[in-house]
N, C-alpha and C positions, 0 to 999 in steps of 0.2 A: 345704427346706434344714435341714441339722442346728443342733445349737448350734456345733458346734464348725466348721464352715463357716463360720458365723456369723462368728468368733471371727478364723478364720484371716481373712478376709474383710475385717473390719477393721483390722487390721495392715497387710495391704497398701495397702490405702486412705490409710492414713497416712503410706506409703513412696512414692518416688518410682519405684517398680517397678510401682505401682498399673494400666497398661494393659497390661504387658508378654504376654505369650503365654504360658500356662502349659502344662506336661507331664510329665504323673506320671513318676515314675523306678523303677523295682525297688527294693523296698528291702532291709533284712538281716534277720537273726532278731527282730528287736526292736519294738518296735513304732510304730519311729517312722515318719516318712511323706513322701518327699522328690519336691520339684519343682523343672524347669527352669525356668527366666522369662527371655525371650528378646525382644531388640529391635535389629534390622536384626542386627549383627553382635558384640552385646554378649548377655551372658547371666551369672546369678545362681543361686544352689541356696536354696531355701527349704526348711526341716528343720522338720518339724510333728513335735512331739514332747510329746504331751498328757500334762500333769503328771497327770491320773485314772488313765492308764495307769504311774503308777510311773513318767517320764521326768523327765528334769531337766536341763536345757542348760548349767547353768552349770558342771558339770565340763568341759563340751567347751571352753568358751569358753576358761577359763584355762589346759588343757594344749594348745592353740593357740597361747596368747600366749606359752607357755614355747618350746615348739618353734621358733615364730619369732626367738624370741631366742636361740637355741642354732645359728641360721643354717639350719632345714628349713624345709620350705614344707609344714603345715599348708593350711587354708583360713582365709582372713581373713573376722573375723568383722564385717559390715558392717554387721547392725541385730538388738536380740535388745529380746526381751519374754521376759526370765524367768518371769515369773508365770504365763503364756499359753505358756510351752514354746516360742517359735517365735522362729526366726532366718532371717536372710538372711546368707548365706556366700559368699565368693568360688565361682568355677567354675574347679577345675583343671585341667579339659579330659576328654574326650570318651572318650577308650581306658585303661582301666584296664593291667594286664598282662596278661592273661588275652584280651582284644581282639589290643593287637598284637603277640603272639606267635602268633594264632590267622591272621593275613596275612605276620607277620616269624618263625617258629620260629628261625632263627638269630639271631638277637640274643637269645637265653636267656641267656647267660651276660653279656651285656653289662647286660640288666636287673635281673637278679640281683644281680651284683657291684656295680650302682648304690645297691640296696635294702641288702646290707651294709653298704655303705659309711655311711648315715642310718644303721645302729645302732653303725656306729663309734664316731659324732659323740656317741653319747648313752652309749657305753660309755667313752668316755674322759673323760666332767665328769661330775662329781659330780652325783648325783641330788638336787639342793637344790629341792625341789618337795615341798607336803605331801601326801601319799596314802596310800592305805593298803599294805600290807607281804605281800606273800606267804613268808608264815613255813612251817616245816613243819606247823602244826598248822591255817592256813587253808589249805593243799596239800592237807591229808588231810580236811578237811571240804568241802573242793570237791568229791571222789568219791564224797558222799553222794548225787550227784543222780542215781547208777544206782539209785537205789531208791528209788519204785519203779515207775519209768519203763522203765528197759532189765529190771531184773529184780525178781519177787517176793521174793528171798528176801533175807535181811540182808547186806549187804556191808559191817557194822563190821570185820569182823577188815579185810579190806581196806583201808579206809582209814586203820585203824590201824597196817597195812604199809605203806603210802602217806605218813602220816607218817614211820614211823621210816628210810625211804628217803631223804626228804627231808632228813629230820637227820642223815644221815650222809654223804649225796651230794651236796647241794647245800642249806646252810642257812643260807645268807646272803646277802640278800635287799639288793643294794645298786646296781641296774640301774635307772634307766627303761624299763620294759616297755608296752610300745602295746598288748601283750593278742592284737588280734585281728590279729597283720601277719600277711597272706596277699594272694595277688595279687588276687583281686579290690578291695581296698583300697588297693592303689599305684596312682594314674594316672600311663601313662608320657607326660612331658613333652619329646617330642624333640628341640626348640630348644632346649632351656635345658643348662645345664652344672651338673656337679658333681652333688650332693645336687638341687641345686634339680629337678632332671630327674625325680624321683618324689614325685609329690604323695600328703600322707597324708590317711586319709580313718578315718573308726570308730575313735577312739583315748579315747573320752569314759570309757572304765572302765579306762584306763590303771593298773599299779601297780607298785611297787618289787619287782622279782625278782631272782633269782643271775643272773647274765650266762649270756647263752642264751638265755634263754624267747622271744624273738622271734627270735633264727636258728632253732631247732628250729619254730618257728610258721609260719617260710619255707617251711620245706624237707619239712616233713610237713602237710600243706595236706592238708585235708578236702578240699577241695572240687574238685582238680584233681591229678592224678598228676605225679611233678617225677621226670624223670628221675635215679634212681641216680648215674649217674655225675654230674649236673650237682648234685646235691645234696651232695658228695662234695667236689665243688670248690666251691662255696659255703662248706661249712663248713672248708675249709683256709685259704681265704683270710681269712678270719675271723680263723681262729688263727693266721695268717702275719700280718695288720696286726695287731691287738688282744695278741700277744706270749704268749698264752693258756698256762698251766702245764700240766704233766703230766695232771691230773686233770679237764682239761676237757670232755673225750670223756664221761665218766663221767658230769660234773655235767648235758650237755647229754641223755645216756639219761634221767636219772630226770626231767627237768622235760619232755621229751615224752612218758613213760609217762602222768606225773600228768596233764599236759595228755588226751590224747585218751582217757583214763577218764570224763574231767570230761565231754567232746562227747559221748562215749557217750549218757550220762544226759539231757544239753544236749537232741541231737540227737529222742533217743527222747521225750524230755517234749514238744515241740515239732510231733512229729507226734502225739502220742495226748491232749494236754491240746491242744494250742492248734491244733489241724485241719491241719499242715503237714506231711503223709504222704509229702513230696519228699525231707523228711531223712531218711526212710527207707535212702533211696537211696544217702547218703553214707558210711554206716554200715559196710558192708565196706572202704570203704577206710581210714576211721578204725581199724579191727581192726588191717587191716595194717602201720598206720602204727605201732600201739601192740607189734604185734608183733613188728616191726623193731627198736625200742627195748630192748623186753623183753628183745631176743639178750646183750644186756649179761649180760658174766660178774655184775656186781656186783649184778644186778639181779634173780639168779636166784630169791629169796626171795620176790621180789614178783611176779615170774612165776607161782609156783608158787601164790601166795594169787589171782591172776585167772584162774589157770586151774580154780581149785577153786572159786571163785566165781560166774562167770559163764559162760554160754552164747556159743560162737561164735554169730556172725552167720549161719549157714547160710540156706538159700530157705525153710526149714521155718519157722523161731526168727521171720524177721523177716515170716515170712505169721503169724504169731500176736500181731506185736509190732500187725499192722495191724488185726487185726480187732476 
């Protein structure tokens, strides 16, 4: 047994979850490490998240406790050992969105419209939580992580355009932003009503955005293809409750361009530094998703600096990204 078995070992020991039935879960790009704990009919999530590995629980803990108090359903945080990285968390249940849409495909637009509706809540109060700022100039050095991971060659002027996009399209940074909202992250809560019906889950690198950055994170999803039309009505409804201005459309191209620049980089570093060769695999649809955005009239400049930049994803580009 490791140290850190060791470690986790003891914490439980100390919790009243100490006999419960454990079972590993999938977890996300990060490195942290999550477990079911299960007894007759009750059940807990344990989050190992080894501060050696650069993790730290206590962002999660308090943008939990904010969310709570803004009336979302977060996961309650039931026992934490900050020092030791590890928690015990509520269990918000079993089917993500991605599950039950995968036995319910008609209820698209009813889980959707639900998962809006949690950034309404955080789009109409004040972001009074301290965090840090996605400005234009931390936008444009986000896109440094294509290199040089997706490509060899310098993509400053890039991110240089990637700022000054920012600063003209969207440069006001006054959203609560969850970062990573995509369906694997929502579990859909069928009995419950309102908001409470989508539990959030991966919010711990939360940060103040221009309003968007989490409808565009919806609706251009790495990881799963969202129907056109159904992403179409997502984002009206958005601007039909939230009262959205003219320039909305605009603001929400550039923070999904900047966004899937960033996964580009994300994605590629992940399969060639840290042995995850499956994100390879996400990677054309990340393209599409950035090249969708890119259609933007306004955007045209910044198009033209990624397409003089970077290498499409072809079978060719991404068998050289693997070897």
């Amino acid at each position: 047994m490791n140290d850190r078995n060791v470690i986790v070992d003891q914490f439980l020991r100390r919790s009243r979850w100490a006999k419960w039935a454990r079972q590993p879960l999938a977890g996300d790009a990060s490195a942290r490490r999550y477990e079911r704990l299960t007894h007759n009919r009750e059940s807990v999530i344990l989050m190992d998240a080894n501060p050696a590995n650069g993790e730290d629980t206590r962002p999660f803990a308090t943008i939990a406790e904010y969310l709570f108090s803004k009336g979302l359903c977060p996961p309650q945080v039931l026992a934490h050992d900050p020092d030791n990285g590890l928690m015990i968390i509520s269990d918000l249940g079993y089917e993500d969105f991605v599950k039950w849409l995968r036995h319910d495909p008609q209820d698209s637009s009813t889980l959707y419209r639900a998962a809006v509706d949690v950034l309404l809540t955080l789009h109409k109060e004040p972001a009074d939580i301290t965090l840090k700022y996605l400005t234009p100039q931390i936008g444009g050095e986000m896109v440094s992580t294509l290199y040089p991971h997706y490509t060899a060659h310098s993509v400053e002027d890039l991110v240089q355009e990637t700022l000054q996009s920012l600063a003209n399209l969207a440069p006001s940074p006054d959203t609560l932003a969850l970062r990573d909202y995509h369906a694997e992250n929502l579990i859909w809560r069928a009995g419950e009503h309102g908001v409470n019906r989508v539990g959030l889950l991966d919010f711990q690198d939360a940060f103040i955005a221009p309003a968007g950055y989490d409808l565009i994170s919806l609706i251009r999803d790495a990881r799963r293809d969202v129907n056109p039309k159904l992403a179409e009505d997502t984002i009206a409804y958005f601007e039909e409750q939230a009262k959205t201005g003219p320039y909305f459309r605009t603001q929400l191209a550039c923070l999904g361009a900047q966004r899937n620049l960033r996964i580009l980089g994300v994605f590629a570093r992940l399969a060639r530094i840290q042995a995850k060769p499956h994100y390879l695999d996400l990677i054309p649809r990340v393209w599409r998703n950035l090249e969708t955005d890119l259609r933007h009239p306004a955007l045209r400049t910044l198009h033209d600096a990624v397409r003089d930049t970077l290498p499409a994803p072809t079978p060719e580009y991404l068998a050289e990204l693997r070897a």
